[in-house]
N, C-alpha and C positions, 0 to 999 in steps of 0.2 A: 504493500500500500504506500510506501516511503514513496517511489517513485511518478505514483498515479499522483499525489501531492505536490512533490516535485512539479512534475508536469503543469496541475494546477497553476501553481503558482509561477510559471513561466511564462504559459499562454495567456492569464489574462491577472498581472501583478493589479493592475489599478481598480478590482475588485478587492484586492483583501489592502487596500492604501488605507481603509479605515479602522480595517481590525489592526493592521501596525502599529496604528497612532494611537489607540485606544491601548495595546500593552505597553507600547515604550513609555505613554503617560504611566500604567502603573508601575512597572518596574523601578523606571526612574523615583518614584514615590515612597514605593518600599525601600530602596537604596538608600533615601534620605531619613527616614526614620530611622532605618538599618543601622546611621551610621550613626544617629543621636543616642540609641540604645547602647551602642557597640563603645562608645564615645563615655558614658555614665559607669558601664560596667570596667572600665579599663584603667578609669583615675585614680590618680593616688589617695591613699585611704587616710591622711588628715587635709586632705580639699576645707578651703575657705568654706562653709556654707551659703546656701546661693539664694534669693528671691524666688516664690514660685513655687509652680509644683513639682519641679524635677524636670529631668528628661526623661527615667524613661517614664516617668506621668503620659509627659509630652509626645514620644516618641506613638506610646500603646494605645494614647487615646487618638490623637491623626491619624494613627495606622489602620483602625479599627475601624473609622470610617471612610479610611481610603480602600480599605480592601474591600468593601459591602461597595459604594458606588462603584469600583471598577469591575464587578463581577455585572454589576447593573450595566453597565458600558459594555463591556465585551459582549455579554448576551445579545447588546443589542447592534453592534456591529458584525461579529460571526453572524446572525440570522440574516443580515444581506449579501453580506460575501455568499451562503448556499445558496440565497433566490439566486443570484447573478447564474451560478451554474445547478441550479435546481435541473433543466434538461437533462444533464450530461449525469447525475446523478441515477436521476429515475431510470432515465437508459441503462446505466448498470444494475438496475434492480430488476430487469426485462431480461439480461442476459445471463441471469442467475447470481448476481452478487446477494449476498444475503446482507439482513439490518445491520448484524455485526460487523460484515466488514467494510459498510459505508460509513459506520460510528467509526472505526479503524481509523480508514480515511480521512476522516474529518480531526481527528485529533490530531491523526501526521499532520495536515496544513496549521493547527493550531502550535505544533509545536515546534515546527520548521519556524516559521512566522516571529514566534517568540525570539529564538535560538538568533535570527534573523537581527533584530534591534536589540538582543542582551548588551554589545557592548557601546552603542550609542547612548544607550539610556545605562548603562553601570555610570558612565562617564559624568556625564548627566544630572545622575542624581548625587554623585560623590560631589561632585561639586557646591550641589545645592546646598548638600547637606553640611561641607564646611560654612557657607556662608552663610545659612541660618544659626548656626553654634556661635559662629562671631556673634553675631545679632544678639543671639540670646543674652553673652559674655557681656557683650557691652550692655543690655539693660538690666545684668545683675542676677539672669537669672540662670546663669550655669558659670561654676565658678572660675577662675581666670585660668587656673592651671589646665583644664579640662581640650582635651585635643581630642580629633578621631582619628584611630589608631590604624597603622597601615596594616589592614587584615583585610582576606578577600570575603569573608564570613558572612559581612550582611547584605553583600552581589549576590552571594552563593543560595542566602536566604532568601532573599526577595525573589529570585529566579524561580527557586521552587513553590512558592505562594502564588506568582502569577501562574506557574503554569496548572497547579491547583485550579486557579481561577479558570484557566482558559478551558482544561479539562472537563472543569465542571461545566463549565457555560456552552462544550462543544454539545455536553449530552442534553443540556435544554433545547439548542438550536435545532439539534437533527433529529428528531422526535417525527415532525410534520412529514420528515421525507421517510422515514425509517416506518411508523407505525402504519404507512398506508400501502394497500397491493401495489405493485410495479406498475399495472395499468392506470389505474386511478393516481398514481404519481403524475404520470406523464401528462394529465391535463391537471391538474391540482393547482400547477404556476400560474396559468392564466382563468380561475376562475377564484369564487369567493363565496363563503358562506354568508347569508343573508342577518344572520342571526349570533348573537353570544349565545354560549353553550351553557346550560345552567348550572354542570361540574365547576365552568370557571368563574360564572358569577356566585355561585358557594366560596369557591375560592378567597373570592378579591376579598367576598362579604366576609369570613375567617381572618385576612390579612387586617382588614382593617381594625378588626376588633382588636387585630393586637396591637396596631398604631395607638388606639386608643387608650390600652391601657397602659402602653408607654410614655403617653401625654399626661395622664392622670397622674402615674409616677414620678414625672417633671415636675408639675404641679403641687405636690405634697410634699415635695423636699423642702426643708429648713433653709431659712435667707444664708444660712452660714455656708450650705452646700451648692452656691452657688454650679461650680461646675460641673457637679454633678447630674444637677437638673437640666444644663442646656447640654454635655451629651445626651440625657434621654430623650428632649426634646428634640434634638437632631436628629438622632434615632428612630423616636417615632414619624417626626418626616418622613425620612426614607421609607420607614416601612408605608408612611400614607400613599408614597408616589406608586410602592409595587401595587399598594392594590389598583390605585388609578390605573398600571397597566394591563391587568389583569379584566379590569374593566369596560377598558379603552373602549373597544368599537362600539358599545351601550353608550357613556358616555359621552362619546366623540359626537355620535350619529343625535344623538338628542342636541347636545349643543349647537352641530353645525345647523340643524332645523334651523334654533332660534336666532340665529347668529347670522343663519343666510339673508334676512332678509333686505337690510340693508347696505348689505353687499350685492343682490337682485335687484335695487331701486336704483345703485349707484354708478352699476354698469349692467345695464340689461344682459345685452348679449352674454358677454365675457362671464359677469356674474350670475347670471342663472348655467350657465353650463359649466363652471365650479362651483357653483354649489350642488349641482346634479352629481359630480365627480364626486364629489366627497361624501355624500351622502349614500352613492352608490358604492362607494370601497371603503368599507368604515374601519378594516382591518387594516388598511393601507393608511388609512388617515390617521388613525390611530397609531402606528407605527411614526407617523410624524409628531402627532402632538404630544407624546410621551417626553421625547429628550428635551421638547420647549416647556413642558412641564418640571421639569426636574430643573432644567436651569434656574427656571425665573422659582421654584418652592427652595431650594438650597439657600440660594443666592438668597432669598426675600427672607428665609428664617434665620442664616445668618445677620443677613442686617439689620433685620429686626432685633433681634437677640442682643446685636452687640450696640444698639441705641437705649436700648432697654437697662442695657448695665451701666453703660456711661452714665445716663440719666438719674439712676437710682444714687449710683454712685458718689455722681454731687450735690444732690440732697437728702443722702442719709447715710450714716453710719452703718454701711450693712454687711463690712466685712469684705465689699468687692475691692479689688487692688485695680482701679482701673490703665493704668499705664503698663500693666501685663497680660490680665485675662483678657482685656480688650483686644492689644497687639493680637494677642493667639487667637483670640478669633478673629482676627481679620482677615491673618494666614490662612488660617481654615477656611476662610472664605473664598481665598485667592485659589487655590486648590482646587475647592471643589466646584469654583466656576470652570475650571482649567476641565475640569474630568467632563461637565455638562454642555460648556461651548463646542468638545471636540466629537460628545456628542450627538450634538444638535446639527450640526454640519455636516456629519456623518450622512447621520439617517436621512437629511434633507437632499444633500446629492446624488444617497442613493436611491432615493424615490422617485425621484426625478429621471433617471439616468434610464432607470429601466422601463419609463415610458417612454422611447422611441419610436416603436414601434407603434402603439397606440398614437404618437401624434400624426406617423406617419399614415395612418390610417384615415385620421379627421383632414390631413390635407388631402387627402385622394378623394374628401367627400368636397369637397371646397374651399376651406378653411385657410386664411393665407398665415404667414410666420408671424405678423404681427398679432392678430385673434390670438392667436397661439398663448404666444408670450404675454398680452394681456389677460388670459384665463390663468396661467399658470401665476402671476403677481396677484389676481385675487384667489385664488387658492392659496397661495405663503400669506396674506392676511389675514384670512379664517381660519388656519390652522395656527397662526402667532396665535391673534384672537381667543382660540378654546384652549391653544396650552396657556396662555397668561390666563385666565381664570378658573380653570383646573391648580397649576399653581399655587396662585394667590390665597386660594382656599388651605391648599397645605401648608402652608407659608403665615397663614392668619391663625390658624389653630396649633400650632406649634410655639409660635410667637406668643399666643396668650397663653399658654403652658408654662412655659418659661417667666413671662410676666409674673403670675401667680404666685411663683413660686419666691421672686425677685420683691416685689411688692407688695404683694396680697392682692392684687387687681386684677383682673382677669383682661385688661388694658391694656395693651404694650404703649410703647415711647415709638411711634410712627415718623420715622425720616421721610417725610413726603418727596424732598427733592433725590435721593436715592434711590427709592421705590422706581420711580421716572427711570429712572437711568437705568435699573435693571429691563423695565417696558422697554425701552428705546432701543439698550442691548440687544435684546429679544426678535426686536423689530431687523435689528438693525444684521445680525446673525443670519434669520431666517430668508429674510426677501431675496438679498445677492446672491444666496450661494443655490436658493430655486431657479431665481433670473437667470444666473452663470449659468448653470447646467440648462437650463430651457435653453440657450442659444446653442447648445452642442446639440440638443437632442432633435431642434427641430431642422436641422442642415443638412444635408446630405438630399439625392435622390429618394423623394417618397415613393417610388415604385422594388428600391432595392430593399428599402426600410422593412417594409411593409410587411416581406416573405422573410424578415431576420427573426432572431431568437431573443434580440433586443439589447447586442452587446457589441 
């Protein structure tokens, strides 16, 4: 199977360009943690004592949420990489490959892929990782003498946690192509279920109840455990946004209803036929409004979170140190925008990319390139649109978890001019990189398009 992988990934690299960026983000991640742990456990044992919670506080609790988004991230990058060659897949499931050894298969490309950026991102993240220990050093909160020590241990480490990760994530991805006959594979790419399936809406309904009780756990923690309460609240984020995935095309398909209309009033043509688009591919839509979800719920509960401590901070005596757990959350923020922007990009050029073919199709009905490209800009705004308030909602009830917990209010401290800039990011993320890809996809001979496989 190493070679069928090989292969893969020779004939068509700038399908798996997303899953690369999406591991060298985490590798380089865990590197840098890797090396604050590795950094803590090495120092000399009468070290100045330091501000803060430590490194490895620092190191376990970053890591801990870097490794949950980037399984979140790969998942959602490997599932485009196999649509890309879903055909060639199912074909080998026609000519007697069996499930096992298309899971095989997929994991070789997972771990080629890996093996592939290890030392871009070792590099990478070693660096980072000294230059956030300076940082720390100079705000006092890692002590002066404190170095990271020249060992290959936490490369070696992070290497095997992503591939963990990627492993894991190959066997969610390949489910769709694996679980189904060979013949019903082979049309499976170009059709779509009408309906969420009520196992997944149990699901989402399950995941969220534990978001919930993660929240409530934020919420109840004592003013003095400040940081404890906004990892759970973080926490339960994430865990809010799986269910939203889980849920997605129920979701998606109710929002873009309400959502289409004024996108129908504001460009007729263009906008009744993406909202038709979306509305008829809710799993496709869904797949987009997920990573615009995640961006702007991260992003919005971190800055919420860390307005909300400032705030308290300088009007009450509540134990916050804010010129530290602020800084850490910011980084945290920096981060996990980093894991959601590359994301967001991701899934948005690959959705785009592999309607080729379909556009090819609507110019063979008349349609000329500019139609085109004006349905696909109001499709990137209804799809910003339902991720920013899928989002905001995870982003709003996490925020007041952590509030509660901070304050006693169920209120957070609202950065209105922040908020904006996360919207704007979102906006501003989404539209170009549909637009960019809409101008590749609709080029070319619509008669050669037309008869392709959409790659």
């Amino acid at each position: 199977m190493i070679p069928l992988a090989l292969g893969q990934l020779r004939r068509r690299p700038a399908a798996f360009a997303g899953l690369a960026a999406a591991l060298f983000l985490a590798l380089a991640t865990l590197t840098l943690f890797g090396s604050l742990f590795a950094a803590d456990t090495t120092a000399p044992a009468g070290r100045e004592a330091a501000r803060g919670p430590g490194l490895t506080v620092i190191a376990g609790a970053f890591g801990e949420i870097a490794v949950l988004v980037a399984f979140f991230v790969v998942v959602n990058a490997l599932g485009f990489a196999l649509r890309r060659q879903h055909r060639e897949l199912a074909l080998l499931r026609t000519i007697a490959a069996t499930p096992r050894q298309v899971r095989r298969l997929v994991r070789g490309q997972v771990a080629v892929t890996t093996l592939a950026t290890a030392l871009p991102a070792w590099a990478a993240g070693a660096a980072a990782g000294r230059g956030m220990l300076a940082e720390l050093r100079r705000r006092g909160m890692a002590a002066p003498g404190v170095r990271v020590p020249d060992t290959p241990v936490p490369m070696l480490v992070a290497l095997t946690v992503t591939l963990a990760v990627g492993l894991a994530a190959s066997a969610v991805a390949a489910r769709r192509i694996t679980r189904t006959a060979p013949a019903a594979a082979l049309t499976a790419s170009s059709t779509e279920h009408g309906r969420t399936g009520a196992p997944r809406l149990l699901a989402s309904a399950a995941v969220l109840a534990g978001g919930g009780f993660l929240l409530r756990l934020a919420a109840t923690r004592p003013a003095g455990q400040v940081d404890k309460a906004g990892q759970a609240a973080l926490l339960g984020a994430l865990v809010l946004l799986v269910a939203t995935a889980l849920a997605g095309p129920f979701a998606a398909r109710v929002l873009a209803a309400v959502l289409g209309a004024p996108i129908r009033a504001l460009a007729p043509a263009a906008g009744w036929l993406a909202d038709a688009n979306l509305r008829g591919y809710a799993r496709r839509l869904s797949s987009a409004v997920v990573p615009v979800a995640l961006l702007v719920g991260l992003s919005g509960t971190m800055l919420i979170m860390t307005s909300t401590a400032e705030h308290a901070a300088g009007t009450a005596a509540s134990g916050i140190t804010a010129d530290t757990d602020v800084w850490l959350r910011r980084t945290e923020l920096a981060m996990l925008v980093c894991f959601a922007a590359v994301s967001t990009v991701n899934t948005l050029v690959a959705v785009t990319a592999e309607r080729r073919r379909e556009c090819a199709l609507l110019r063979l009905t008349g349609a000329t390139r500019g139609q085109l490209l004006r349905m696909l800009t109001a499709e990137a705004l209804l799809t910003t649109a339902v991720g920013l308030l899928l989002g905001a909602a995870v982003a709003g009830a996490a925020a007041s978890a952590f509030s509660t917990a901070v304050s006693g209010s169920p209120m957070p401290y609202l950065p209105v001019a922040g908020c904006w800039w996360i919207g704007a990011g979102a906006v501003a993320l989404t539209a170009p990189a549909v637009v960019a890809t809409g101008f590749w996809a609709v080029r070319g001979p619509a008669t050669e398009l037309a008869g392709a496989d959409g790659d």
